[in-house]
N, C-alpha and C positions, 0 to 999 in steps of 0.2 A: 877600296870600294868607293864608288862614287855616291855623292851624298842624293836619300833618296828625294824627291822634287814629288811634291802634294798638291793637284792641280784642282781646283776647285772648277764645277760646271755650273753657269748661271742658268734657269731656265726662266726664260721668259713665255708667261701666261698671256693669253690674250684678254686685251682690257672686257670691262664689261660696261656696256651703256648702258645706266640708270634709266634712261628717256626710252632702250632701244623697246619696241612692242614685243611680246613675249608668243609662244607660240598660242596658237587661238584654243586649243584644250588647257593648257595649263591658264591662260588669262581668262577663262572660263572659272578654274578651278581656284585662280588667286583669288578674284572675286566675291567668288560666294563663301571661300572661307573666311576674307576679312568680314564680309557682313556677319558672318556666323560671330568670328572674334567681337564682333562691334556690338552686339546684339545680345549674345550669350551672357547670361549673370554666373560666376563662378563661384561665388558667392557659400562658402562649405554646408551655412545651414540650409540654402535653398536646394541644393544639389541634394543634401541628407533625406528633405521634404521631396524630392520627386521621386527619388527608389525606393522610398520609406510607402508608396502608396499599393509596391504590390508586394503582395505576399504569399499568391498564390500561384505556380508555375506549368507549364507544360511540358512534358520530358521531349527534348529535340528527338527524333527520330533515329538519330545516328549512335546513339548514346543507349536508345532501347533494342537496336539490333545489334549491339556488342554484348545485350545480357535475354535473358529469358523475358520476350517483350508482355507476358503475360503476367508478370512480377511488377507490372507498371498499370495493370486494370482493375478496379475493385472487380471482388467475384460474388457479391449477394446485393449490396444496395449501391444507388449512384449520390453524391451527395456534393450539390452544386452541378454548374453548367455543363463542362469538362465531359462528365459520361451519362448527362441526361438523356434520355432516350435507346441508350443501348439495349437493342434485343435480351438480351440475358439477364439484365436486370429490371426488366419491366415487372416480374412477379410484387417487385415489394413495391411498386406504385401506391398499391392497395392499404397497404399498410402503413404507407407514410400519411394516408389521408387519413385514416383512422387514428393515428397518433395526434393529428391536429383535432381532431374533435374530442379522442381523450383530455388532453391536457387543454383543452379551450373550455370545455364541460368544467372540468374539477376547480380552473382554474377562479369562474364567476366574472369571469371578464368576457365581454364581448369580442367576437373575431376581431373586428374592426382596427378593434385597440391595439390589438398586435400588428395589423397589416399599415396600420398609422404609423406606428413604431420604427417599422422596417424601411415603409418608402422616406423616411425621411433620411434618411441617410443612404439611400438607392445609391447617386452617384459614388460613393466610398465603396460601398460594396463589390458596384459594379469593377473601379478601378483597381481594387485586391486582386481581380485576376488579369494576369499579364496574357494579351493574345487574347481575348475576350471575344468571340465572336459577334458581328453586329447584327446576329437575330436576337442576342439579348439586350442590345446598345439603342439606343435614341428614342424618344418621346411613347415612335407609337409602340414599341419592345418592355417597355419600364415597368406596364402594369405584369407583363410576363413574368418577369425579373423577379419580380417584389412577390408572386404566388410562391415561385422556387424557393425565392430564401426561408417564409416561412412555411413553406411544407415541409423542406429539408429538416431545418433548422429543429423545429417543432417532433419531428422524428428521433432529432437527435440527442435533444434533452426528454425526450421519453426513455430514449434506450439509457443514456446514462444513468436518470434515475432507476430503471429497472437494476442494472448493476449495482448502485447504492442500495437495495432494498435487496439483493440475492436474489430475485426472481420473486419477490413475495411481492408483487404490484395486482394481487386479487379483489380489493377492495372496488378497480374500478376495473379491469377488465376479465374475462373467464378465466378457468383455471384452466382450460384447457385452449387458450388461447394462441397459436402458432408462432407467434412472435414474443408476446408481450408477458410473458407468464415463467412459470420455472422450466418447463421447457425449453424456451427461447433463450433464458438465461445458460442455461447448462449446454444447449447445442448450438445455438448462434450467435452468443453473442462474442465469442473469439472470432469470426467470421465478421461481425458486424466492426468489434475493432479494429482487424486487421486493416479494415476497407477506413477506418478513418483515419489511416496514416500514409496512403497511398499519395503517392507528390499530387496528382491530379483529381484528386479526389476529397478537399476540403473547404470544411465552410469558415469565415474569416470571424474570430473571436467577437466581431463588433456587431454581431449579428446574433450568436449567441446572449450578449450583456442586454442588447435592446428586448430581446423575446422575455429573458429571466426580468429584468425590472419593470415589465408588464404582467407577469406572473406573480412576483409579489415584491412590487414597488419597494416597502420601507425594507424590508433585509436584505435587498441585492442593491440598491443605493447607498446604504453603509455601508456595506462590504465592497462597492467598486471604491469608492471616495476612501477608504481604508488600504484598498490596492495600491491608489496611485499617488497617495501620501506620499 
């Protein structure tokens, strides 16, 4: 047998010139990247501080039509921007303003003082929700902004108290009260839960802390500064 011969193939590549100009979409596209790269801090705690700002989301649409898109809407109150004004929850409008005057009455605090509370930390709130519409965004929107968070809000730590107390909150509003009473306890307020875990349907904890340490300053100021020990 003849011995077998292993021929190797060279391929030669065509050079590439450094100098040569690149096509005009992509020298478009090198361009603004290096700016981006030149510009951009990567920096892990700064990156952690910009995602770190929302906290509140919007279900993409493609995501609610592969499940039951109605499993993505509160169904009794709206709570935050997200499903402000939806027909079907206009009823507890009513009710959310009444909860701001319950708990502003009992509390001996002035509105003020809570709506002071709130707008000072407006932009943080505002940036919790990702997709934010800009009927609640910029200067002449803010005083809007700032009635939402504590009407919601003010609603919210009413109902929760209502559940800390079983429905027994008669001291300040009727017994026969639709919402706020043992009624509301026993037939709404699993209704009123359910709608505060809904993705789009929440108000951001920082909103919550500022209302309570206006409510009563000295034991929600120990208790946060105990939190974040």
């Amino acid at each position: 047998m003849g011995e077998a011969t292993l021929s190797l193939m060279v391929v030669e590549y065509p050079k590439v010139d450094a100098e040569a100009p690149l096509s005009p979409g992509s020298s478009i596209w090198v361009v603004e990247m290096e700016k981006t790269i030149g510009d951009m801090n990567i920096d892990p705690a700064v990156e952690m501080a910009r995602w770190k700002r929302h906290s509140i989301y919007r279900v993409p649409e493609r995501i609610k039509n592969l499940h039951n898109s109605k499993s993505y809407q509160p169904e009794l109150v709206s709570l935050g921007p997200f499903h402000h004004g939806d027909q079907e929850l206009l009823p507890m409008e009513e009710h959310k303003r009444r909860a701001v005057v319950h708990l502003v009455k009992r509390s001996g605090k002035p509105l003020r003082d809570f709506v002071a509370a709130v707008a000072e930390v407006t932009q943080q709130l505002q940036d919790a929700y990702k997709d934010l519409g800009d009927e609640w965004r910029g200067p002449e929107n803010s005083e809007r902004f700032v009635e939402l968070m504590v009407t919601d809000g003010c609603f919210l730590v009413e109902a929760m108290r209502m559940d800390a107390l079983r429905g027994k909150v008669h001291e300040d509003y009727a017994p026969n009260d639709p919402v706020f009473s043992k009624y509301g306890y026993l037939y709404l307020w699993n209704y009123i839960q359910s709608d505060m875990v809904v993705v789009e349907n929440q108000l951001p904890l920082l909103l919550l802390q500022r209302l309570l340490v206006v409510l009563d300053h000295d034991r929600y100021q120990v208790a946060l500064l105990l939190l974040f020990l």
